[in-house]
N, C-alpha and C positions, 0 to 999 in steps of 0.2 A: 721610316728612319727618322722622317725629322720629328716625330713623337716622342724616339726615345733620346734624342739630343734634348729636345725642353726637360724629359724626366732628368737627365744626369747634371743638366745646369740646376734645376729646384732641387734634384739630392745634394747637389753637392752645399749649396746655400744652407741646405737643411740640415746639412753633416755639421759645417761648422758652425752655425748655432746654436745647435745641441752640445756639439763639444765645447765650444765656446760657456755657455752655461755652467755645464758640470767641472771645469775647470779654471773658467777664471771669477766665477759672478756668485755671488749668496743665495740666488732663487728667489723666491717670494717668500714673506715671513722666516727668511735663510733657512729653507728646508735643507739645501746645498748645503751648508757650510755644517749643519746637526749632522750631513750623512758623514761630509767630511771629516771631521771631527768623530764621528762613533768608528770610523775606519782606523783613524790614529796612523802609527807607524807602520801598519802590516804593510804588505805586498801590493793592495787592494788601495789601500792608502798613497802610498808612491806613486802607485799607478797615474791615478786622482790628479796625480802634480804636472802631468807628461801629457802635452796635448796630442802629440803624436797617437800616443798611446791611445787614449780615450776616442780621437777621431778612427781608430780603425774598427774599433768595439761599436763606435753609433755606427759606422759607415756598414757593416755586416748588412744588417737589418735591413738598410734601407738599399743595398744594392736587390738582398732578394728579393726586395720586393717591385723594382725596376726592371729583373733580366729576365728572360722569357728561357735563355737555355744555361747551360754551367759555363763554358767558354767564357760567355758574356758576363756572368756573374764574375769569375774568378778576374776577370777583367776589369770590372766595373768595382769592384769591392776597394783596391789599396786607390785606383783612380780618385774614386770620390773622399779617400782618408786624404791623399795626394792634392787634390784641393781645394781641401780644406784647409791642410797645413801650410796652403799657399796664402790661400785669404787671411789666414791668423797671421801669419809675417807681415800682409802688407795691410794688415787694420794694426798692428800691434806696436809698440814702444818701439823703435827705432833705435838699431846695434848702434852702440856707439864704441867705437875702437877707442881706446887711449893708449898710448903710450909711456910704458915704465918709466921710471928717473933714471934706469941706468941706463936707457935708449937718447933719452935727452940727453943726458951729460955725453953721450959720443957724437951729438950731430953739432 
């Protein structure tokens, strides 16, 4: 057990790095940004935009290749997309709420 805890802490690092990469970073010689760009506006593209997204697409692979049965895969699969998308919020730009002029002019 505590084998497969180090594997789902290093997937999960390794989810959002990988996702990290393909959607926020150029790559090397921006091979990223040529995939990026030859994707354009499809579906495939959009996707591209959405780390969510892309963290469930790296995180597949790398669950099967951590789970010894499906339970545990089917478990381990959105887990390791899950956080990912945590570590991306808390490495990432910081929400900043404002409030409207029409919200100021009532207080």
């Amino acid at each position: 057990m505590h084998e497969f805890r180090t594997q789902c802490v290093l997937a999960a690092l390794a989810t959002w790095r990988v996702a990290h990469l393909l959607v926020s970073e150029d790559g090397p010689a921006d091979v990223i940004t040529r995939f990026r760009v030859r994707l354009g506006d499809s579906v495939w593209g959009k996707l591209m935009d959405c780390f969510g997204c892309v963290s469930l697409g790296v995180s597949m692979p790398i669950a099967i290749l951590i789970s010894s049965q499906i339970l545990e895969f089917i478990l381990t699969w959105p887990a390791l997309s899950g956080a990912a998308f945590l570590l991306e919020r808390a490495t990432g730009k910081p929400l900043v709420l404002e409030r409207s002029s029409e919200q100021t002019k009532q207080d």
